[in-house]
ZADO-1210 file (C-alpha; in nm, 4 decimals, padded with zeros to 6 digits):
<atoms>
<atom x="26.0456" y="18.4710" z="05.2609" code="UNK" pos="1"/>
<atom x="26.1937" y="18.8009" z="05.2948" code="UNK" pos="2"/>
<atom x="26.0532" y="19.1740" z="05.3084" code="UNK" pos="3"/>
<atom x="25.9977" y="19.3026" z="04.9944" code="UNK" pos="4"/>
<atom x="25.9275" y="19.0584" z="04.7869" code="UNK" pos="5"/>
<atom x="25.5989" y="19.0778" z="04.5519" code="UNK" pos="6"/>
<atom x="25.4087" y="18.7476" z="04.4072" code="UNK" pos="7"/>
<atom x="25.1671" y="18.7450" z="04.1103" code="UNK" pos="8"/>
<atom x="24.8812" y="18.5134" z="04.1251" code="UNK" pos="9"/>
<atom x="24.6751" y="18.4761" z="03.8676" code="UNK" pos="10"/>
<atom x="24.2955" y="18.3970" z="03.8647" code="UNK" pos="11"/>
<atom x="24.2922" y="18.5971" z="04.2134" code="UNK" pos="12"/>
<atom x="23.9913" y="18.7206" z="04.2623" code="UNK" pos="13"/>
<atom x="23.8064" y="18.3968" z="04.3782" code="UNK" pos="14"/>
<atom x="23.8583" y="17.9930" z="04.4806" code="UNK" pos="15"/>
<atom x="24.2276" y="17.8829" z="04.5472" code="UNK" pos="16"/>
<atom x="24.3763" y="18.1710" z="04.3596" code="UNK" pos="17"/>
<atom x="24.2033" y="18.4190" z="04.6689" code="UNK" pos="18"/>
<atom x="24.2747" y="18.1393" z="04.9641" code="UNK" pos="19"/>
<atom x="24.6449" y="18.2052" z="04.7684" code="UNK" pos="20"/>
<atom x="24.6714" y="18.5482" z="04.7488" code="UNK" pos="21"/>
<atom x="24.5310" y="18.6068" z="05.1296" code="UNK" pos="22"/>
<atom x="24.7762" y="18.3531" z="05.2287" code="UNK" pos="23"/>
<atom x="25.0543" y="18.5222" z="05.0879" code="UNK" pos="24"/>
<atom x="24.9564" y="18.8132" z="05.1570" code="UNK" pos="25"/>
<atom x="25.0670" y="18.7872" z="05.5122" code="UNK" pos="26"/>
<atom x="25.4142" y="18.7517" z="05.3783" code="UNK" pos="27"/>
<atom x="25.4244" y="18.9754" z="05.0903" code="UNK" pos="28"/>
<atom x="25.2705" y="19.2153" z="04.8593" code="UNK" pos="29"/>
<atom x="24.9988" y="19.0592" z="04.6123" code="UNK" pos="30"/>
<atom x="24.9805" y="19.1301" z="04.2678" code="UNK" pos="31"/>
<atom x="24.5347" y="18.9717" z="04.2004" code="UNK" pos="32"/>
<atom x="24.5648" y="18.9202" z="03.8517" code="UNK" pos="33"/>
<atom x="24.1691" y="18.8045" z="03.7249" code="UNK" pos="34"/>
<atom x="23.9610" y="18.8748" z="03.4483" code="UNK" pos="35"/>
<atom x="23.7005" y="18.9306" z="03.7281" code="UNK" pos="36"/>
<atom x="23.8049" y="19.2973" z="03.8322" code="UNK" pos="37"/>
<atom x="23.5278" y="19.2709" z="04.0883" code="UNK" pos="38"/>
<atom x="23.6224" y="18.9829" z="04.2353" code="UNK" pos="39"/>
<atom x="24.0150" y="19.0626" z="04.1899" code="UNK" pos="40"/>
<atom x="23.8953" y="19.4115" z="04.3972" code="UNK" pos="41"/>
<atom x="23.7393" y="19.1992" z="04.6729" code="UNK" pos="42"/>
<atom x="24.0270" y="18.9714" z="04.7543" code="UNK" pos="43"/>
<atom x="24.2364" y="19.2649" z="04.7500" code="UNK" pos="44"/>
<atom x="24.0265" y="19.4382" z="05.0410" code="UNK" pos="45"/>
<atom x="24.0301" y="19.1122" z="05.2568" code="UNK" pos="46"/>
<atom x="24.4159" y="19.0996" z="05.2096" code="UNK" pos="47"/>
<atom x="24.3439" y="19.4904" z="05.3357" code="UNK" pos="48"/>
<atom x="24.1420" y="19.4185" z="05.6215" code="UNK" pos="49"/>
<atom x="24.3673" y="19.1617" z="05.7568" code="UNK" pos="50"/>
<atom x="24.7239" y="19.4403" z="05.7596" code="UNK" pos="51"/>
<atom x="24.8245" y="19.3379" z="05.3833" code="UNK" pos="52"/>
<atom x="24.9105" y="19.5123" z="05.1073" code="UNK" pos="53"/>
<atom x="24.7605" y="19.3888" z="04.7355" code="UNK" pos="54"/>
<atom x="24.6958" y="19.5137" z="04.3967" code="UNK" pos="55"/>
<atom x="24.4278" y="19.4260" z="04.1973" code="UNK" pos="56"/>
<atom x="24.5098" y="19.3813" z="03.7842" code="UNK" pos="57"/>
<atom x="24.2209" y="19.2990" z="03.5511" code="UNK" pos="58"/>
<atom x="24.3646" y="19.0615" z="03.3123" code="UNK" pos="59"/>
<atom x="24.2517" y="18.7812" z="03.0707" code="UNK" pos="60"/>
<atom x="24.5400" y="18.5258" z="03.0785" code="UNK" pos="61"/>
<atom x="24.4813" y="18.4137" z="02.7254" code="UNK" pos="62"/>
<atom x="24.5855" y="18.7611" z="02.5369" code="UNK" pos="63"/>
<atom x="24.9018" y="18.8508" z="02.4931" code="UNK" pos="64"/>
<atom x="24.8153" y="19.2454" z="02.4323" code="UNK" pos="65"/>
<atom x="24.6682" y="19.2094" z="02.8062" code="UNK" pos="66"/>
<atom x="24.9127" y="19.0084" z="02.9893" code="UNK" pos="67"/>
<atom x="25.1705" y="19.2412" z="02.8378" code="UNK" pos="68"/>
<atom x="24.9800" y="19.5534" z="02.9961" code="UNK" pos="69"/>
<atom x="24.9712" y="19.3783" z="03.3186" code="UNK" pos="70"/>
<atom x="25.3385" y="19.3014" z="03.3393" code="UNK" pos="71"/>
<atom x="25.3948" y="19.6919" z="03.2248" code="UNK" pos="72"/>
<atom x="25.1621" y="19.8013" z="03.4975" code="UNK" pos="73"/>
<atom x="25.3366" y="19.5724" z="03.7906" code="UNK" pos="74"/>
<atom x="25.6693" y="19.7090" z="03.6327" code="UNK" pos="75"/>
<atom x="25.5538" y="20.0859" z="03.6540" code="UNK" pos="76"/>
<atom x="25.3760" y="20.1242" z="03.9813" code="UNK" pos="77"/>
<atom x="25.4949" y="19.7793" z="04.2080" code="UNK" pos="78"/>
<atom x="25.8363" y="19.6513" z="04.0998" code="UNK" pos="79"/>
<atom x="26.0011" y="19.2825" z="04.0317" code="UNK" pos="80"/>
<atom x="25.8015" y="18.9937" z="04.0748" code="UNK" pos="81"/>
<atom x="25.9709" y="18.7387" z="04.2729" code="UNK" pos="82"/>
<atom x="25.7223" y="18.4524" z="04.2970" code="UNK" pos="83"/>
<atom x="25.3997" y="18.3638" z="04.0965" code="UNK" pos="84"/>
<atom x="25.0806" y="18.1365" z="04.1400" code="UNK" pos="85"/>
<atom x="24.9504" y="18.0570" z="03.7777" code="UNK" pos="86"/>
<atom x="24.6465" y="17.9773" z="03.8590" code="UNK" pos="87"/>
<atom x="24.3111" y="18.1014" z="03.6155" code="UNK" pos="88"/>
<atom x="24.1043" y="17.8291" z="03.4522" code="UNK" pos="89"/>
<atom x="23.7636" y="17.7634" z="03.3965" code="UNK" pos="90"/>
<atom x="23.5695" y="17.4601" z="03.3405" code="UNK" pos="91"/>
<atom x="23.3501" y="17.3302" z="03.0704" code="UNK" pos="92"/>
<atom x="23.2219" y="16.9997" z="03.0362" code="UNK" pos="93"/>
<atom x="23.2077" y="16.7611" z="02.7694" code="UNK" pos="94"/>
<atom x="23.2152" y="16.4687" z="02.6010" code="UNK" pos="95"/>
<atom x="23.5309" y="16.4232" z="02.3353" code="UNK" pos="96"/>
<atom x="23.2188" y="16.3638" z="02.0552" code="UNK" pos="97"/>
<atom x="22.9923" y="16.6472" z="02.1737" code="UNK" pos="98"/>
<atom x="23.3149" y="16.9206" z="02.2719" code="UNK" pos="99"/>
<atom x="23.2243" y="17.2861" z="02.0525" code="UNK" pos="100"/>
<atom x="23.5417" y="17.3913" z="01.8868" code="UNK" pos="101"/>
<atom x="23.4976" y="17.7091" z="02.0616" code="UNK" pos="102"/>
<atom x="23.4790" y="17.5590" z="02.4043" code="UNK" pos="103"/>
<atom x="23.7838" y="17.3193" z="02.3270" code="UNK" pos="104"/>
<atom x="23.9833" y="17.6396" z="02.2492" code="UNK" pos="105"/>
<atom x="23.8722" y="17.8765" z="02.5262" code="UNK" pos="106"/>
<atom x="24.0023" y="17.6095" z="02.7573" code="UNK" pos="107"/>
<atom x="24.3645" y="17.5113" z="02.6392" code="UNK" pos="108"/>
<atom x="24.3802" y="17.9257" z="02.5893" code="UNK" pos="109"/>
<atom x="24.2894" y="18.0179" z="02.9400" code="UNK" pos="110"/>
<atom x="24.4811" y="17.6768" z="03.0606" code="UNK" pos="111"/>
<atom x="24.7775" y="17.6202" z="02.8545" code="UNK" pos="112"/>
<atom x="24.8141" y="17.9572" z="02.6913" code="UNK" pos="113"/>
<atom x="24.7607" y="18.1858" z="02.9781" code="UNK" pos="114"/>
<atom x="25.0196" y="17.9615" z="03.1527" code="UNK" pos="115"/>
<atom x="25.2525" y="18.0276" z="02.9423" code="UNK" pos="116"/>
<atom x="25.1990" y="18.3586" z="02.8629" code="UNK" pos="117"/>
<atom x="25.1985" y="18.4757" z="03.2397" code="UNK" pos="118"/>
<atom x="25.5393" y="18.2583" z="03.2824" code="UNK" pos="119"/>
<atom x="25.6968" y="18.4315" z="03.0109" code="UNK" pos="120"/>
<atom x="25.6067" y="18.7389" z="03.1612" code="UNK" pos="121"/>
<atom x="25.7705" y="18.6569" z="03.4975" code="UNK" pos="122"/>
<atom x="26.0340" y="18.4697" z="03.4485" code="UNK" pos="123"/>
<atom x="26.2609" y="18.7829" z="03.3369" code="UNK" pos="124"/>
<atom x="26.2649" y="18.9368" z="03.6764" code="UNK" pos="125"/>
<atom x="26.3365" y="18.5585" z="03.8154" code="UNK" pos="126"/>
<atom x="26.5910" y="18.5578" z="03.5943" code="UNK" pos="127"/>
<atom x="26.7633" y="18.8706" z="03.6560" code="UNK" pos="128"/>
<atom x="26.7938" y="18.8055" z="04.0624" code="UNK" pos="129"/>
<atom x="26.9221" y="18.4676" z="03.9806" code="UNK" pos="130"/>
<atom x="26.6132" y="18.3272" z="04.2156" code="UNK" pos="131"/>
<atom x="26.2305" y="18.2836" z="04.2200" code="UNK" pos="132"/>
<atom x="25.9279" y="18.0236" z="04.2588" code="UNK" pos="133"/>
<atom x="25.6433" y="17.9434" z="04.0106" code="UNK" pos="134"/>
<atom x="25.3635" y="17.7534" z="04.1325" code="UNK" pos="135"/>
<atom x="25.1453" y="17.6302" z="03.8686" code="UNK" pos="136"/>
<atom x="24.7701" y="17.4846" z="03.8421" code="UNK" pos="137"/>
<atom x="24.7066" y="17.1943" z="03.7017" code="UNK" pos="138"/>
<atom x="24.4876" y="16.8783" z="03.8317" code="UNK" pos="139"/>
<atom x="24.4292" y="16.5213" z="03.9203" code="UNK" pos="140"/>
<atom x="24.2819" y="16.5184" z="03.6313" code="UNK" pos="141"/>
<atom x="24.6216" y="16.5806" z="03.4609" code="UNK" pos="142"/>
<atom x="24.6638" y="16.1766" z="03.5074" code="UNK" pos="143"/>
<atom x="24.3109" y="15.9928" z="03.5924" code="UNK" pos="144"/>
<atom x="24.0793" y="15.9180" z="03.3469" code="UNK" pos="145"/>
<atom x="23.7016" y="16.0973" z="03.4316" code="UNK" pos="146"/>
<atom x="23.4140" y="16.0895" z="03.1999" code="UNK" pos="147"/>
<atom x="23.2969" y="16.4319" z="03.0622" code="UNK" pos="148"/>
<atom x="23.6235" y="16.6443" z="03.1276" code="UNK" pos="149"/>
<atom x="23.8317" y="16.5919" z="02.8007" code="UNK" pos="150"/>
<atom x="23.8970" y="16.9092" z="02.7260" code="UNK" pos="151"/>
<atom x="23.9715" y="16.9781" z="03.1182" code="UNK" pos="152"/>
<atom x="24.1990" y="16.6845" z="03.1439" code="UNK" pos="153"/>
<atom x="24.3948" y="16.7801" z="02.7831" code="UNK" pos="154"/>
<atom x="24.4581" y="17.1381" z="02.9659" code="UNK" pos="155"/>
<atom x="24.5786" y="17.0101" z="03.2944" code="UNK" pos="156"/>
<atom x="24.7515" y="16.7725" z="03.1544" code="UNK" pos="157"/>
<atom x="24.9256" y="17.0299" z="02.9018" code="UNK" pos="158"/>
<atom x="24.9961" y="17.2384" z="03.1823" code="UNK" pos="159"/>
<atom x="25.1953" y="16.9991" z="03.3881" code="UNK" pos="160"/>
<atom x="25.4421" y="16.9091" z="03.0560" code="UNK" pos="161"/>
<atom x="25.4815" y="17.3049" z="03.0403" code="UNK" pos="162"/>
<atom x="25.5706" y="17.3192" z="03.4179" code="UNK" pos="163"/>
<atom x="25.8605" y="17.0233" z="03.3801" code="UNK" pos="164"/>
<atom x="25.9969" y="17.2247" z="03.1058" code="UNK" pos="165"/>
<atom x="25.9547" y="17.5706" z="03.2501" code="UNK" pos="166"/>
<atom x="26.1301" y="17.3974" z="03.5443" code="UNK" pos="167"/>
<atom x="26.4324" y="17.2057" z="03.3139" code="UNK" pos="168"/>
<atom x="26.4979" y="17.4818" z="03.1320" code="UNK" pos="169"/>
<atom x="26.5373" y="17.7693" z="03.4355" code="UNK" pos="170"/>
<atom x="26.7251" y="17.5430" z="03.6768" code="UNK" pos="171"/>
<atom x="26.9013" y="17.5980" z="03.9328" code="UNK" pos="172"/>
<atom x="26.7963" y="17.9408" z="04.0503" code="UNK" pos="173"/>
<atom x="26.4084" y="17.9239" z="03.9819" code="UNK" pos="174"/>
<atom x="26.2054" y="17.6417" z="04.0926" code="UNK" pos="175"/>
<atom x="25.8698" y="17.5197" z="03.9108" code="UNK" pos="176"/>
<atom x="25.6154" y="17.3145" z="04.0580" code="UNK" pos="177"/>
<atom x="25.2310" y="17.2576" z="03.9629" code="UNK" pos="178"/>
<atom x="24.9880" y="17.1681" z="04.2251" code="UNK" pos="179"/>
<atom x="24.7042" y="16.8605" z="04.1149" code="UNK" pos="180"/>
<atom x="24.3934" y="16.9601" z="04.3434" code="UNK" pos="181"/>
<atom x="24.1811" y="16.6487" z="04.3570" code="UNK" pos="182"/>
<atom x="23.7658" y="16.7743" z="04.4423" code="UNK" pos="183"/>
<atom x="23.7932" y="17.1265" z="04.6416" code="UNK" pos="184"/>
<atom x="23.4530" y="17.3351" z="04.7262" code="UNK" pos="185"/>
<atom x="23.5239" y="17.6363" z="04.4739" code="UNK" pos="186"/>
<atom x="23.2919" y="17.7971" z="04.2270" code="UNK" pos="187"/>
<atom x="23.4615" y="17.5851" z="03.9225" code="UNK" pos="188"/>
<atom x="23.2833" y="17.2702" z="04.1105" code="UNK" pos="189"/>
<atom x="22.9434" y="17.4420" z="04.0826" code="UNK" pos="190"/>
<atom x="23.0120" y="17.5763" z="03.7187" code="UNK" pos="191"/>
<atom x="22.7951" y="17.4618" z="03.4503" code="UNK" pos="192"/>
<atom x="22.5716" y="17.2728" z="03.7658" code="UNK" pos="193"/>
<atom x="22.2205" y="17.2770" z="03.8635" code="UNK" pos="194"/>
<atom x="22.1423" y="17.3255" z="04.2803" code="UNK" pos="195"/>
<atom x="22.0189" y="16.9920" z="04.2774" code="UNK" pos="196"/>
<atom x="22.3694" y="16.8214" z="04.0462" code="UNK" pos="197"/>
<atom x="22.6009" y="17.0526" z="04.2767" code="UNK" pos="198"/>
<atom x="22.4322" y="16.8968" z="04.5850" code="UNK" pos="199"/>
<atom x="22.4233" y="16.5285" z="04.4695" code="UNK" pos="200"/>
<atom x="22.8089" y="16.5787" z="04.2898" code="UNK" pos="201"/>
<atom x="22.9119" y="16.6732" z="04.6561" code="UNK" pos="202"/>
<atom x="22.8063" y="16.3793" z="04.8316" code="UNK" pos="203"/>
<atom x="22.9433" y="16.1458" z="04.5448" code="UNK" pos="204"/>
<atom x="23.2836" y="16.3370" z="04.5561" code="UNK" pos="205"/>
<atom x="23.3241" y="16.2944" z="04.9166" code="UNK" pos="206"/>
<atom x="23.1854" y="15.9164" z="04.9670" code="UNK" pos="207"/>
<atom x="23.4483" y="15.8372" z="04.7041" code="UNK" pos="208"/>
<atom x="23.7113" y="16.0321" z="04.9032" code="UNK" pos="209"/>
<atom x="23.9348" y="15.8289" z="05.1852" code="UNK" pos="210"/>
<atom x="23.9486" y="16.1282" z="05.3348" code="UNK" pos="211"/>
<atom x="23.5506" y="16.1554" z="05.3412" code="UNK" pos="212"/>
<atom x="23.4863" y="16.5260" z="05.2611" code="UNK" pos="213"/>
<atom x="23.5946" y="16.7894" z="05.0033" code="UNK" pos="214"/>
<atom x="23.8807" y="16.9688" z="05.0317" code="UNK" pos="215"/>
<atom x="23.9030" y="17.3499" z="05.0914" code="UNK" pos="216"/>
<atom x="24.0659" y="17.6151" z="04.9163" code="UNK" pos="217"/>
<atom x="24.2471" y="17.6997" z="05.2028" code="UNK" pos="218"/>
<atom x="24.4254" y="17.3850" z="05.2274" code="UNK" pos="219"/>
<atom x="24.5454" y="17.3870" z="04.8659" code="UNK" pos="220"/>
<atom x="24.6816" y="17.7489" z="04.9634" code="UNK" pos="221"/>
<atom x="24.8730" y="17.6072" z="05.2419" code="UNK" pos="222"/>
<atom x="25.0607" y="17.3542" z="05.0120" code="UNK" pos="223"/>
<atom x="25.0825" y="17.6635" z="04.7283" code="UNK" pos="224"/>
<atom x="25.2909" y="17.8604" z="05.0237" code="UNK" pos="225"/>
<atom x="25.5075" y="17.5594" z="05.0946" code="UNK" pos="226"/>
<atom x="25.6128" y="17.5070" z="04.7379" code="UNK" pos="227"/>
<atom x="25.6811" y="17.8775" z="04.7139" code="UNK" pos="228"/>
<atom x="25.8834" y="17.8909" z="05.0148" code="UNK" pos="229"/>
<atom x="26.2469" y="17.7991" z="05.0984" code="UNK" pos="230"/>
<atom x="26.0586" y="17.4845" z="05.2903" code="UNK" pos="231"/>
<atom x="26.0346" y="17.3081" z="04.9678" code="UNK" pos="232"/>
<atom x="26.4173" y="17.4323" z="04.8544" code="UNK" pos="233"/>
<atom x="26.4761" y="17.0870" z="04.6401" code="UNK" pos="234"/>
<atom x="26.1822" y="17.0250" z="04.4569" code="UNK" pos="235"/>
<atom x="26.1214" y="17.1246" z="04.1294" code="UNK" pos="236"/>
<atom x="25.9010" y="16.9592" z="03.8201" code="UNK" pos="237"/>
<atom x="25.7156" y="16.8229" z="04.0007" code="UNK" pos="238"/>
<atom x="25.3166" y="16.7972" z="04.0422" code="UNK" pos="239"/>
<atom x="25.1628" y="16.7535" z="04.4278" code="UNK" pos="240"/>
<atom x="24.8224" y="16.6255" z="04.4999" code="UNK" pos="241"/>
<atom x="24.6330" y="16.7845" z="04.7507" code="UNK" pos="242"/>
<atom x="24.3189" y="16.5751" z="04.6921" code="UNK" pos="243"/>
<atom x="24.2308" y="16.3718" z="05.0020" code="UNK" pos="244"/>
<atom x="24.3303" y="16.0222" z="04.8332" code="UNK" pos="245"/>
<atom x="24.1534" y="16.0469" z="04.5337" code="UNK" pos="246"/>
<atom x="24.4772" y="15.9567" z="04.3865" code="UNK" pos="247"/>
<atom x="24.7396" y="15.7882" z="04.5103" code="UNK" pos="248"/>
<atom x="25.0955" y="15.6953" z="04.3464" code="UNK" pos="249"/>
</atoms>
């Protein structure tokens, strides 16, 4: 990757979206995008600490009015954005019979809709260079079946049709890939879990995994950087599992 060049990542300021943004940030400037300015402020003082250079953004995903302001701020005081890691979400569980309306929309909006909204927001400066990388975040869960994640697995899944069409329609000059993380230690595995669940969902996760443990953020950042990169030149639309065999295919 050469000097210069800026990346966006979204949902920044903790879990993969921080092992991202340090990651990058030995190669290029970091734009923390998160709704979380606290957090968004921490990862950009470890990118700090460690020689980078990072901006933190407070930004919810799902409104327009704010990822408009964000895309005016990067514009104003940081420049083009060459590359972008869409990755904010949440998690809520749920069965399809007991899902709030509320819940089922504050999900596809911070999944679906924030995808799409950041993209749109990006994609101009791709386009104008004739070049650029979008990595985006979607899930195993995208194409397994597991109880008590409807909502979860309608986003991911969502988010993965958007990607092959983000990447259809912008080819040749801007590749778009989404990443399908199977179980990785991040605070969306705790959310919405007592100590005692958290404890007893790890060991389940990683006696089910051939690999035998959970995976870390830092190795879903590596395969982020690799999709971004000139490394992984001819692949677009498509979805890569860094999940320790959960699923295989």
């Amino acid at each position: 990757m050469s000097a210069g060049e800026n990346i966006l990542v979204t949902g920044g300021g903790s879990g993969i979206g921080r092992a991202v943004s340090i990651r990058m940030g030995e190669q290029m400037t970091v734009i923390v995008a998160d709704w979380n300015e606290e957090g968004a402020n921490k990862t950009v003082a470890e990118i700090a600490k460690a020689g980078g250079t990072a901006h933190a953004v407070k930004t919810d995903v799902s409104d327009s009015a704010s990822v408009m302001d964000m895309k005016d701020r990067i514009a104003k005081d940081i420049g083009h954005v060459s590359k972008a890691f869409l990755g904010a979400g949440i998690f809520i569980r749920g069965v399809v019979g007991q899902i709030p309306e509320e819940d089922w929309d504050r999900m596809i909006d911070i999944h679906v809709k924030g995808t799409f909204l950041c993209a749109q927001a990006v994609l101009p400066d791709m386009v104008a260079e004739g070049r650029g990388a979008i990595v985006t975040m979607s899930s195993d869960f995208a194409v397994m079946a597991v109880p008590g994640a409807a909502a979860y697995m309608a986003a991911k899944s969502a988010i993965y049709s958007l990607t092959k069409a983000i990447a259809l329609e912008f080819a040749p000059g801007i590749r778009v890939n989404a990443l399908g993380p199977g179980p990785i230690d991040t605070p969306i595995l705790k959310s919405n879990r007592t100590t005692e669940e958290y404890e007893k969902a790890l060991g389940t996760l990683a006696d089910s995994l051939p690999i035998g443990r959970l995976g870390q953020p830092e190795e879903v950042a590596a395969v982020a950087d690799f999709l971004l990169s000139d490394r992984a030149s001819y692949l677009t639309g498509q979805i890569v599992h860094p999940n320790g065999g959960q699923l295989m295919w």
